[in-house]
Backbone as XML, in Angstrom:
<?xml version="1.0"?>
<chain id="A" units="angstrom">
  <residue number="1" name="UNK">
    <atom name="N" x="22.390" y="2.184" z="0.707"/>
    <atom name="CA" x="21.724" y="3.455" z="0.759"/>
    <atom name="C" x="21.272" y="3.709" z="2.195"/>
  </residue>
  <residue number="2" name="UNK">
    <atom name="N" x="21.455" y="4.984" z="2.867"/>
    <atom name="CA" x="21.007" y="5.052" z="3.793"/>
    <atom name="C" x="19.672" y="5.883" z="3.932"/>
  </residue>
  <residue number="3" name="UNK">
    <atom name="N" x="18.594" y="5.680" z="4.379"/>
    <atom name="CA" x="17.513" y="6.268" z="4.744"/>
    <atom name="C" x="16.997" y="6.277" z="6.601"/>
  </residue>
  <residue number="4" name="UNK">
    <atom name="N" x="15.932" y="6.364" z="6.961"/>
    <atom name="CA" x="15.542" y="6.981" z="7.833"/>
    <atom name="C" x="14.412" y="6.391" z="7.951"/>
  </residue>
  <residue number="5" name="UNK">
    <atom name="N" x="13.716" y="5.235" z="8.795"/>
    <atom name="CA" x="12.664" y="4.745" z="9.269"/>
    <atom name="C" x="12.230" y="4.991" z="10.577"/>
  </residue>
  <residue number="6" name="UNK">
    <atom name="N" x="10.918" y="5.433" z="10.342"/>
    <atom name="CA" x="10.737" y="5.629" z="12.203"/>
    <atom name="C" x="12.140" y="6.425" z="13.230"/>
  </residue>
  <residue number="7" name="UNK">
    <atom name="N" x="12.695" y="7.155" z="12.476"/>
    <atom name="CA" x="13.150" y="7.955" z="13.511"/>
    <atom name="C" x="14.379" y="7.522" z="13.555"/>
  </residue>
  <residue number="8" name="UNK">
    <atom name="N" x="15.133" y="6.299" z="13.024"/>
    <atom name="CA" x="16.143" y="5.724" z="13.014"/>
    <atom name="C" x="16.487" y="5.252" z="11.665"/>
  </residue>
  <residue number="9" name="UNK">
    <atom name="N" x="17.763" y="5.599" z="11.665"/>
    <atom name="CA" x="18.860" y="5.481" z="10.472"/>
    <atom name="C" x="18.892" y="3.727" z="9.700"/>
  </residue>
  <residue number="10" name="UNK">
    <atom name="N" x="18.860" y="3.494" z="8.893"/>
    <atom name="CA" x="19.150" y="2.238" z="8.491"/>
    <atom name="C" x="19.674" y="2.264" z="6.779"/>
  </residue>
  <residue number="11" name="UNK">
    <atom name="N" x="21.340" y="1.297" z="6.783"/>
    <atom name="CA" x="21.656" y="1.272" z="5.729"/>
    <atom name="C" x="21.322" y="-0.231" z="5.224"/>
  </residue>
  <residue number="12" name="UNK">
    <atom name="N" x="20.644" y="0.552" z="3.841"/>
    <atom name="CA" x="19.717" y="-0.701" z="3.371"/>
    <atom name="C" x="20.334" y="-0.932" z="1.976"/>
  </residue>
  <residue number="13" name="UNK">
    <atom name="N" x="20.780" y="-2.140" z="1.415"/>
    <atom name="CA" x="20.893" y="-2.152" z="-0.161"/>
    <atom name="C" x="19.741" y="-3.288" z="-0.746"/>
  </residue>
  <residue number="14" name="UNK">
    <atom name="N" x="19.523" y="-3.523" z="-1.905"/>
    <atom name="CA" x="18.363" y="-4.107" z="-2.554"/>
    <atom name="C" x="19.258" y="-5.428" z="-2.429"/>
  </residue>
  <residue number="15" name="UNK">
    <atom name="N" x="20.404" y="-6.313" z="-2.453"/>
    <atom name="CA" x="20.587" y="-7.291" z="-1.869"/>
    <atom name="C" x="20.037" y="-8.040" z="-0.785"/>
  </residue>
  <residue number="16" name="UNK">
    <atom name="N" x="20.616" y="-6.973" z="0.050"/>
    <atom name="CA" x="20.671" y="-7.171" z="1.840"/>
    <atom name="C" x="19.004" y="-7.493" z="2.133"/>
  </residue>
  <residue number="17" name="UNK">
    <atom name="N" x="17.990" y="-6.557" z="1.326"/>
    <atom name="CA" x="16.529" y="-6.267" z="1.385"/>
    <atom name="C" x="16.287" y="-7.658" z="0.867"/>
  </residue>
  <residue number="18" name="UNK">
    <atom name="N" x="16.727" y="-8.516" z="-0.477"/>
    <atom name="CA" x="15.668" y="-9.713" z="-0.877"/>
    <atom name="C" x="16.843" y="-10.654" z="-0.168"/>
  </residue>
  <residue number="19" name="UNK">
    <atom name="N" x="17.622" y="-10.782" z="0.756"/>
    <atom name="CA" x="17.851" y="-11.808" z="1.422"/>
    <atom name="C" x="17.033" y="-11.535" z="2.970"/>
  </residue>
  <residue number="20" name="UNK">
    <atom name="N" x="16.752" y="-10.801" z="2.741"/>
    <atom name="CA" x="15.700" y="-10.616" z="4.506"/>
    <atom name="C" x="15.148" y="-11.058" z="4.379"/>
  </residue>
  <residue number="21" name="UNK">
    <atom name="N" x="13.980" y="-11.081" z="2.572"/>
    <atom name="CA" x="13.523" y="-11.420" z="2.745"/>
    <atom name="C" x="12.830" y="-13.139" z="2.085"/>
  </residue>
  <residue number="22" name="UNK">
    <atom name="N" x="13.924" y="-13.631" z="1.673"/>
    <atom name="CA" x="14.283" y="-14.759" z="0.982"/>
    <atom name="C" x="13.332" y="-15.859" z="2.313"/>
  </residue>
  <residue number="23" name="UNK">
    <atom name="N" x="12.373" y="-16.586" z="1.969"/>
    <atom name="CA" x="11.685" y="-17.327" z="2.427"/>
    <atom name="C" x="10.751" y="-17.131" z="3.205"/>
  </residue>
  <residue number="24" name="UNK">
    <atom name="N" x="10.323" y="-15.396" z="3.295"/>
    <atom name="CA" x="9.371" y="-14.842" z="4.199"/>
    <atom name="C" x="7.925" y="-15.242" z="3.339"/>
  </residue>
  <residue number="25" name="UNK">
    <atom name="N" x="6.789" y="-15.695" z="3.549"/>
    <atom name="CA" x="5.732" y="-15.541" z="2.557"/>
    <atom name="C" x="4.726" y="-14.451" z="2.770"/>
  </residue>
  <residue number="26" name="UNK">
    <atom name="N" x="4.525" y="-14.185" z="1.838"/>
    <atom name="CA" x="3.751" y="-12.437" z="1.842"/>
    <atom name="C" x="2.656" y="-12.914" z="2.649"/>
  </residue>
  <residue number="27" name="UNK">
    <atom name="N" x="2.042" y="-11.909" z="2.895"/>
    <atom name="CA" x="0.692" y="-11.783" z="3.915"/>
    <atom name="C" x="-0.004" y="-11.350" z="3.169"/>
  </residue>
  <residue number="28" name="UNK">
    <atom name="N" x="-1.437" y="-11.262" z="2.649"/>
    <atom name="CA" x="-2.700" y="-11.226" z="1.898"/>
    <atom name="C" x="-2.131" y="-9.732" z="2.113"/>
  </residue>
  <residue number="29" name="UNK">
    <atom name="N" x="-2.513" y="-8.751" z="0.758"/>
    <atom name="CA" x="-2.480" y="-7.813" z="0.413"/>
    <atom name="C" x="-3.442" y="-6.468" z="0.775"/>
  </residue>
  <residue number="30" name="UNK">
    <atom name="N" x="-3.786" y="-5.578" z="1.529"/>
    <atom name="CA" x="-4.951" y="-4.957" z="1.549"/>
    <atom name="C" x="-4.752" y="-3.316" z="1.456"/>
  </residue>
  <residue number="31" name="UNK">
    <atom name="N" x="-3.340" y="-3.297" z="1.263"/>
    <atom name="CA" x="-2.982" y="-1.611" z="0.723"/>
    <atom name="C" x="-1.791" y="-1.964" z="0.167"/>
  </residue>
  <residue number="32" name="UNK">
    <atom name="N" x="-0.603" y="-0.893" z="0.198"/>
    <atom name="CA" x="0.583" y="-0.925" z="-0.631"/>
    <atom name="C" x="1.466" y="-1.913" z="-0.455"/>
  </residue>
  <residue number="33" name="UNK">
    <atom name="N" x="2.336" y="-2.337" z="-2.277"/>
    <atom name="CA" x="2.757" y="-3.584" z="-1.407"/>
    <atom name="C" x="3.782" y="-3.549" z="-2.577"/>
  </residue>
  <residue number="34" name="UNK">
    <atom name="N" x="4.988" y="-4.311" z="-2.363"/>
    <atom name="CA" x="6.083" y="-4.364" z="-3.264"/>
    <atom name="C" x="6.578" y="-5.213" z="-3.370"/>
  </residue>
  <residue number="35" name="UNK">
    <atom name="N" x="6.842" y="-5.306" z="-5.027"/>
    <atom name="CA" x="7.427" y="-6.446" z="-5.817"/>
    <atom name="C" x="8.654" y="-6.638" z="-5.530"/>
  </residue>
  <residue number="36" name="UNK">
    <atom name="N" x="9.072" y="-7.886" z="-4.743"/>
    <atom name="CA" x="10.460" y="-8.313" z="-4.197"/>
    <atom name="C" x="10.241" y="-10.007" z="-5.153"/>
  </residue>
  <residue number="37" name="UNK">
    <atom name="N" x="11.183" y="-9.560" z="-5.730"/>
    <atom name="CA" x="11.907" y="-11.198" z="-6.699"/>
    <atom name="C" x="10.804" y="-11.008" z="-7.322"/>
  </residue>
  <residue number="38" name="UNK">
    <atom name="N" x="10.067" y="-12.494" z="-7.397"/>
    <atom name="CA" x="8.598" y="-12.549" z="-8.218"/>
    <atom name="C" x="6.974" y="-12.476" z="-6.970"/>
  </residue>
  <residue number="39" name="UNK">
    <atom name="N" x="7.441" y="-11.902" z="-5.889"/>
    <atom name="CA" x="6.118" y="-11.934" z="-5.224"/>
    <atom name="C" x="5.960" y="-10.647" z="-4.747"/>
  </residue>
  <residue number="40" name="UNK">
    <atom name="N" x="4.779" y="-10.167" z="-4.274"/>
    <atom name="CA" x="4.042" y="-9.252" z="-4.358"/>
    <atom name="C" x="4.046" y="-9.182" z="-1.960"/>
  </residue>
  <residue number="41" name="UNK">
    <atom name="N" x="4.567" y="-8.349" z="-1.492"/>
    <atom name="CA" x="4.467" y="-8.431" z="-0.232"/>
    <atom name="C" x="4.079" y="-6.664" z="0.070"/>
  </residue>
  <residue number="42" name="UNK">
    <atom name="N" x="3.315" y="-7.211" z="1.493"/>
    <atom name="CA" x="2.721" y="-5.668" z="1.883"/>
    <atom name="C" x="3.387" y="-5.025" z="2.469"/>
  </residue>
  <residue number="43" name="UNK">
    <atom name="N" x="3.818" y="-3.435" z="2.372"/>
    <atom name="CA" x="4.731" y="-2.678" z="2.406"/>
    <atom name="C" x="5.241" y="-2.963" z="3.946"/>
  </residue>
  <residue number="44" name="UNK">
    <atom name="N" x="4.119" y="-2.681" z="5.262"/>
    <atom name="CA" x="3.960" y="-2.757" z="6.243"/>
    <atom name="C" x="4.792" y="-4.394" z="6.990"/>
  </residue>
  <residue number="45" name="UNK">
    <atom name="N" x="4.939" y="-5.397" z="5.967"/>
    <atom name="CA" x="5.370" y="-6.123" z="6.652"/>
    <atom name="C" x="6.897" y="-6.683" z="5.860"/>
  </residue>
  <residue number="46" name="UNK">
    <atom name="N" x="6.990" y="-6.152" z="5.084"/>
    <atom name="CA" x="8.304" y="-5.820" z="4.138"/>
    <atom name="C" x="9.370" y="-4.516" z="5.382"/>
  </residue>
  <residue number="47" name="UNK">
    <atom name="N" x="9.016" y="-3.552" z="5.819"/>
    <atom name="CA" x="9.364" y="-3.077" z="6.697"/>
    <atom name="C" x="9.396" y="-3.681" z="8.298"/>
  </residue>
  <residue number="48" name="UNK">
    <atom name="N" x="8.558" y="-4.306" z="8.542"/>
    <atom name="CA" x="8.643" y="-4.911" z="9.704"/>
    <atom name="C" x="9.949" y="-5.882" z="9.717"/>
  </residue>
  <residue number="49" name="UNK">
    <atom name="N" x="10.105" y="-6.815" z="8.575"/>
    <atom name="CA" x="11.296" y="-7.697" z="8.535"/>
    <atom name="C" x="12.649" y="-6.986" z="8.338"/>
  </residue>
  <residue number="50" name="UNK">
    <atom name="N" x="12.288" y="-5.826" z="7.110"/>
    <atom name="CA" x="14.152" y="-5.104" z="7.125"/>
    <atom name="C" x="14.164" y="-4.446" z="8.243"/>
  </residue>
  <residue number="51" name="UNK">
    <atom name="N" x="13.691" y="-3.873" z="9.307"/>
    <atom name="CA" x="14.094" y="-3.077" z="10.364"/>
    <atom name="C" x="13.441" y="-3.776" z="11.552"/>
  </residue>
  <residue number="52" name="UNK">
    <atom name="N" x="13.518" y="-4.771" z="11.708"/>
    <atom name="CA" x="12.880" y="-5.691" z="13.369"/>
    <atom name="C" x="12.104" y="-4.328" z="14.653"/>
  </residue>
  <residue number="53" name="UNK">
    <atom name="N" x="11.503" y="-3.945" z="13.447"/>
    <atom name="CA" x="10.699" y="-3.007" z="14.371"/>
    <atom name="C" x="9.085" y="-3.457" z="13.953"/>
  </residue>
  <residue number="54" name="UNK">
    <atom name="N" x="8.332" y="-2.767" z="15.261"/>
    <atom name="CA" x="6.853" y="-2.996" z="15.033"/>
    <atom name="C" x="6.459" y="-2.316" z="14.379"/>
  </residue>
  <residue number="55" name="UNK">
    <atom name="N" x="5.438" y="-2.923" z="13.389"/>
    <atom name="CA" x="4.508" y="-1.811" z="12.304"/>
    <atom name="C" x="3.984" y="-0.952" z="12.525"/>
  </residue>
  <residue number="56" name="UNK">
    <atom name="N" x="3.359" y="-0.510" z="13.944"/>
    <atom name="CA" x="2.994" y="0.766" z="14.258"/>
    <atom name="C" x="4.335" y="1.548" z="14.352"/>
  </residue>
  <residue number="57" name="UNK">
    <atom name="N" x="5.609" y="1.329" z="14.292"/>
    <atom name="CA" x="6.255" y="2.481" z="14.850"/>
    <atom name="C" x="6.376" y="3.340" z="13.620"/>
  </residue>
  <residue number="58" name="UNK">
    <atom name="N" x="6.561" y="3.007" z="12.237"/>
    <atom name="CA" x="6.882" y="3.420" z="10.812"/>
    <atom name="C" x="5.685" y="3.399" z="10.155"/>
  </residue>
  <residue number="59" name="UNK">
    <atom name="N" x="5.555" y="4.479" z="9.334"/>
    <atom name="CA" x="4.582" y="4.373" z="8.275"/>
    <atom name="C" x="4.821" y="3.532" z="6.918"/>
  </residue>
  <residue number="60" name="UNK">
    <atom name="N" x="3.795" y="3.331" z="6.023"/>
    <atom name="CA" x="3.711" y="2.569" z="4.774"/>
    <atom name="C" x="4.831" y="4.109" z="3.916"/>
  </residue>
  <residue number="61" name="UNK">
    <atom name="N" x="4.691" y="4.805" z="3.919"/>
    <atom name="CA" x="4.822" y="5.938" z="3.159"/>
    <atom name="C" x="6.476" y="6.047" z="3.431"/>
  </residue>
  <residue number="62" name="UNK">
    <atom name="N" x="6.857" y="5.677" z="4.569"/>
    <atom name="CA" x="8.611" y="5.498" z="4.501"/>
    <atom name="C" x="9.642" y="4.215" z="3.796"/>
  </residue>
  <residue number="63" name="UNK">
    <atom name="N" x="8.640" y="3.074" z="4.131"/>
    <atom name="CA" x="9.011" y="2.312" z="3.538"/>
    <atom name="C" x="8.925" y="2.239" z="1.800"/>
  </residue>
  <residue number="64" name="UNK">
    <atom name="N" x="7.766" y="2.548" z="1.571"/>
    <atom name="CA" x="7.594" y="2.413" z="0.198"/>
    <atom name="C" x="8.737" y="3.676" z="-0.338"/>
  </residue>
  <residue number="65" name="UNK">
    <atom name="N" x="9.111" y="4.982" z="0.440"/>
    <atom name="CA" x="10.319" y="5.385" z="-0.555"/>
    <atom name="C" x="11.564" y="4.661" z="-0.278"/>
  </residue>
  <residue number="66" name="UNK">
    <atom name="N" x="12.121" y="4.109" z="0.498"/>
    <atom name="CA" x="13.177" y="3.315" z="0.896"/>
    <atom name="C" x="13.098" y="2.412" z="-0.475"/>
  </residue>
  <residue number="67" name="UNK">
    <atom name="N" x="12.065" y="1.689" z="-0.713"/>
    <atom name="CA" x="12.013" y="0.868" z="-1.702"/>
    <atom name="C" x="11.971" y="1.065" z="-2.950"/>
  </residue>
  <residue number="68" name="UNK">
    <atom name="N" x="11.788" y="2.299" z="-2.948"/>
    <atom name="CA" x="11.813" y="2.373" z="-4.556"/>
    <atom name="C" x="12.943" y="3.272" z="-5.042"/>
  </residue>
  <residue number="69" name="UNK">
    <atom name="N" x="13.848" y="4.173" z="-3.876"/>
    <atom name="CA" x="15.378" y="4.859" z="-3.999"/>
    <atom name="C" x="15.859" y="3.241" z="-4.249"/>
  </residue>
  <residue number="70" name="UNK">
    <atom name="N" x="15.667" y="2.347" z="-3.416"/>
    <atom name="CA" x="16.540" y="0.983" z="-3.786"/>
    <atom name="C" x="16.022" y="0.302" z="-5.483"/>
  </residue>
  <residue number="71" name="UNK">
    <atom name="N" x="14.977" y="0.704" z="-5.658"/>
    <atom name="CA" x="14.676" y="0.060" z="-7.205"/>
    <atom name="C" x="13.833" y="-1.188" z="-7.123"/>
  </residue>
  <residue number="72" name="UNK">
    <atom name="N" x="12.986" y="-1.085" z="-6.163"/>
    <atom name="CA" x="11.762" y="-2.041" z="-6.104"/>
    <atom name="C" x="10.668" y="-1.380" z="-6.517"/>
  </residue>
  <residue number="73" name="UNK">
    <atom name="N" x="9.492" y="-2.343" z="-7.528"/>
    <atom name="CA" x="8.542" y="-1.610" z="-8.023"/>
    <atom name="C" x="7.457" y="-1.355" z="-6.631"/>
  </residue>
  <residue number="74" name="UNK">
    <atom name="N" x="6.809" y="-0.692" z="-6.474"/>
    <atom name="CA" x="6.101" y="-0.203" z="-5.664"/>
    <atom name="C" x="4.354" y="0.208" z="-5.626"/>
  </residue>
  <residue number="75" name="UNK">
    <atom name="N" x="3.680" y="-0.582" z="-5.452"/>
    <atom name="CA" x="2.003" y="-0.292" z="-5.649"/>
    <atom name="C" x="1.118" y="0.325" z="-5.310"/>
  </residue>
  <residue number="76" name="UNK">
    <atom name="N" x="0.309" y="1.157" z="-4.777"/>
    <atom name="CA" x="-0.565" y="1.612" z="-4.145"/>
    <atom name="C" x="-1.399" y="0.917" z="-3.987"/>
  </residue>
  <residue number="77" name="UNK">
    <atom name="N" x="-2.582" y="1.218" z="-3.205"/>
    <atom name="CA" x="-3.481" y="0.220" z="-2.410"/>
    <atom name="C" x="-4.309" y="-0.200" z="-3.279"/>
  </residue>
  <residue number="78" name="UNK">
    <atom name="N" x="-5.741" y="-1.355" z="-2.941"/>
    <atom name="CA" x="-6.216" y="-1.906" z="-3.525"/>
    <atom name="C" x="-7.199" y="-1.006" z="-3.908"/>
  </residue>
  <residue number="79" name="UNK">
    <atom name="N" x="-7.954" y="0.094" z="-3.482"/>
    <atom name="CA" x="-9.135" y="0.430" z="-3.547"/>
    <atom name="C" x="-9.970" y="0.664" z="-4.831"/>
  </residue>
  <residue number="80" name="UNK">
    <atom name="N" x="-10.911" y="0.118" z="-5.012"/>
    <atom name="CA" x="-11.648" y="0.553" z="-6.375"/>
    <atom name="C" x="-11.170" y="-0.426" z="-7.160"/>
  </residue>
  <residue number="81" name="UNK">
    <atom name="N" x="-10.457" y="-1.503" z="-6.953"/>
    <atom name="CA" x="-9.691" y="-2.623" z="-8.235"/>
    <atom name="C" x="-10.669" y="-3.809" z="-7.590"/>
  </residue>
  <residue number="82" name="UNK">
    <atom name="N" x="-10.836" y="-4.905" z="-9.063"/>
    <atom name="CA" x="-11.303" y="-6.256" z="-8.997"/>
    <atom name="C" x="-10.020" y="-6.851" z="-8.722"/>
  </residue>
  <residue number="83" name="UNK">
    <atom name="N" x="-10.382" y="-8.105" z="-8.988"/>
    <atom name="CA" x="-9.925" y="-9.187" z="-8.567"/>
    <atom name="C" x="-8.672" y="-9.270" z="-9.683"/>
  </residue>
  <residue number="84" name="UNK">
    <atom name="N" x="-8.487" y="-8.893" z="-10.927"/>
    <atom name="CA" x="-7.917" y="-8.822" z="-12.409"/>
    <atom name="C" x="-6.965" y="-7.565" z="-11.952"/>
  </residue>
  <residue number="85" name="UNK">
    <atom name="N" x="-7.285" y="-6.086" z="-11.244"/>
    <atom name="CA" x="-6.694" y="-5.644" z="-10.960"/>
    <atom name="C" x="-7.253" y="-4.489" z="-12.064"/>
  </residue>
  <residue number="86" name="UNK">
    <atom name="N" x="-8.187" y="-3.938" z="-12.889"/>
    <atom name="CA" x="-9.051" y="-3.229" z="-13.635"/>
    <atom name="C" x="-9.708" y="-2.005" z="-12.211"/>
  </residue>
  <residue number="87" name="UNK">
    <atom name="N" x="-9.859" y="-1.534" z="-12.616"/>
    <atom name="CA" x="-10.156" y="0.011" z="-11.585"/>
    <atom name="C" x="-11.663" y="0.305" z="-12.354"/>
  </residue>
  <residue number="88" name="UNK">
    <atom name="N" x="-12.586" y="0.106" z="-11.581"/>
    <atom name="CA" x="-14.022" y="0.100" z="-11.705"/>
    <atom name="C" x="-14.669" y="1.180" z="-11.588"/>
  </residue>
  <residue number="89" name="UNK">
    <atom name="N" x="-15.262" y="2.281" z="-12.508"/>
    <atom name="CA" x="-15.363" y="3.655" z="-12.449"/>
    <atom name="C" x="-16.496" y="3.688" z="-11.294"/>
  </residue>
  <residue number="90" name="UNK">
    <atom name="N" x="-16.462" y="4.739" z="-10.276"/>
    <atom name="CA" x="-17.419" y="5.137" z="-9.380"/>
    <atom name="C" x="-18.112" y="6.029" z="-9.622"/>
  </residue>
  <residue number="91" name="UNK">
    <atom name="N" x="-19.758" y="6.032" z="-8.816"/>
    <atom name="CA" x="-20.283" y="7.394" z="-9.387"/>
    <atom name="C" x="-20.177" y="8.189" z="-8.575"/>
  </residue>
  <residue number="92" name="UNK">
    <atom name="N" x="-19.924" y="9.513" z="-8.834"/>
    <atom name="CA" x="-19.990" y="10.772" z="-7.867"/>
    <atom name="C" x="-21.327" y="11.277" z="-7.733"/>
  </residue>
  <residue number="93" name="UNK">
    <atom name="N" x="-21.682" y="11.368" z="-6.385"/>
    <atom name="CA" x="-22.992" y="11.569" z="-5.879"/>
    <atom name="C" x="-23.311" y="12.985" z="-5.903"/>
  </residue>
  <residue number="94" name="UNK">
    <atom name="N" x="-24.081" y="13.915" z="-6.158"/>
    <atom name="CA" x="-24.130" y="15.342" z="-6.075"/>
    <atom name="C" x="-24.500" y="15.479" z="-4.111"/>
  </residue>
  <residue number="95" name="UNK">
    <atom name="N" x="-23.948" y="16.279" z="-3.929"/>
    <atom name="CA" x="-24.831" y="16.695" z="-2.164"/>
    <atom name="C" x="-26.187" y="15.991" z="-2.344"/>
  </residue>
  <residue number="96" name="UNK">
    <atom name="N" x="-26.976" y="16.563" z="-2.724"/>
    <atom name="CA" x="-28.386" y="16.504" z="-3.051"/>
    <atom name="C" x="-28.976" y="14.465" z="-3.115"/>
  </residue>
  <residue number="97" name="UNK">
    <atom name="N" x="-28.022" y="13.954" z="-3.651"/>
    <atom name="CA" x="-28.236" y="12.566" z="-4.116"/>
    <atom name="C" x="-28.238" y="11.973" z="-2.885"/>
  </residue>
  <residue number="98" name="UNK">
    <atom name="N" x="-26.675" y="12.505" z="-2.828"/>
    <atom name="CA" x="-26.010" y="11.821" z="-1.582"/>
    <atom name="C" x="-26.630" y="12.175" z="-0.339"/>
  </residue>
  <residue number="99" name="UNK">
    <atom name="N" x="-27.961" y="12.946" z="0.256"/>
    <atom name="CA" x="-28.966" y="13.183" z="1.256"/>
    <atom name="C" x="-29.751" y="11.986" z="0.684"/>
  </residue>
  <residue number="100" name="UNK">
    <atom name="N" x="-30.184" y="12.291" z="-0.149"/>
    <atom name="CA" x="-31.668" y="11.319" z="-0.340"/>
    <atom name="C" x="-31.535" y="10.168" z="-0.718"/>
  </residue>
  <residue number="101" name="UNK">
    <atom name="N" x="-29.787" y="9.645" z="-1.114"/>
    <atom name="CA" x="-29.666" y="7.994" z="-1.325"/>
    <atom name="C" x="-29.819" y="7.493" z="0.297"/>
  </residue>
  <residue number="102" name="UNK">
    <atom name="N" x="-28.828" y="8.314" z="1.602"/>
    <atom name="CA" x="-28.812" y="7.741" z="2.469"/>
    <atom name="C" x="-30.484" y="7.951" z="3.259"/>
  </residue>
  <residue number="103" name="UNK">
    <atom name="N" x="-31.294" y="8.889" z="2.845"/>
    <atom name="CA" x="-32.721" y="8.553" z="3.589"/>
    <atom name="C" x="-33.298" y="7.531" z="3.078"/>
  </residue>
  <residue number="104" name="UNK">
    <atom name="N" x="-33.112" y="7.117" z="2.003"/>
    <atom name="CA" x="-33.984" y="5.767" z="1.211"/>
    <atom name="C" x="-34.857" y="6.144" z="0.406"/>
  </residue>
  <residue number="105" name="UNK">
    <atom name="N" x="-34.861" y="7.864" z="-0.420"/>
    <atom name="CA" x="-36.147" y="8.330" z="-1.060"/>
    <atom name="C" x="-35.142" y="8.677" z="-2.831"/>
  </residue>
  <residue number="106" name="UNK">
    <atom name="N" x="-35.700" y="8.411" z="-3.845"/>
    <atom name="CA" x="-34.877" y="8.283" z="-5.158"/>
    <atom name="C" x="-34.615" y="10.294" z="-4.999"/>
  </residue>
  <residue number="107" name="UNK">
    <atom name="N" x="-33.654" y="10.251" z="-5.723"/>
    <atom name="CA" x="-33.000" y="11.400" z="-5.823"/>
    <atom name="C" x="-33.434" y="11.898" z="-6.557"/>
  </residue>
  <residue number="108" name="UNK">
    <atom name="N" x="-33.555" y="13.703" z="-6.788"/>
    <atom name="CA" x="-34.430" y="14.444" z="-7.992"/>
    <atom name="C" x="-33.098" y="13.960" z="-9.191"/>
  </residue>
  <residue number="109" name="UNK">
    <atom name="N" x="-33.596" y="13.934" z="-10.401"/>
    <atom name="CA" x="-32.384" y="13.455" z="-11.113"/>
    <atom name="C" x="-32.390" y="14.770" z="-12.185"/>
  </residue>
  <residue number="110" name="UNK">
    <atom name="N" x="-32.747" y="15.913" z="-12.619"/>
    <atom name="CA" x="-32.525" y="16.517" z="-13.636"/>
    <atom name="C" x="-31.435" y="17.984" z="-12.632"/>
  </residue>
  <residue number="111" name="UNK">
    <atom name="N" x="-31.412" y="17.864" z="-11.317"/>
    <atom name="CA" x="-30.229" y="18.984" z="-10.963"/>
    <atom name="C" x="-28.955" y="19.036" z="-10.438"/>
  </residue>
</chain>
């Protein structure tokens, strides 16, 4: 398949992709990241190995479609998940809260 990283052309197949990356070990996870064989690697350095380019030159957002036109599952980032991977409801602060949580004075609570 051919796609388009950083500005440059690269024909990529889902072979060619898990022999790149056949003995690479993932790097601790802290945004998007994709399931290659049975491990879990971050998008950013999954791209760094198929295209021997630096991670600033490409975004997460090119790679992750490259990867999933090829048929790799594909994750979004960690934010708001435990450790289990459960998504922990947040509270939404009204304006009003959100002034008087950051002065240190309790918030009016009935508006």
């Amino acid at each position: 398949m051919r796609c388009v990283i950083a500005r440059f052309p690269f024909d990529l197949s889902k072979n060619g992709v898990l022999a790149s990356m056949k003995g690479v070990k993932p790097e601790p996870i802290t945004g998007e990241s994709v399931l290659i064989g049975r491990r879990h690697y971050p998008v950013k350095q999954v791209g760094e190995v198929i295209t021997r380019q630096d991670r600033r030159d490409f975004t997460s957002g090119e790679v992750t479609r490259a990867m999933t036109r090829l048929g790799f599952t594909c994750q979004g980032g960690l934010a708001g998940q435990t450790a289990q991977g459960t998504v922990q409801p947040t509270r939404v602060l009204t304006p009003l809260q959100n002034a008087s949580a950051l002065l240190g004075s309790p918030a009016p609570q009935g508006l």
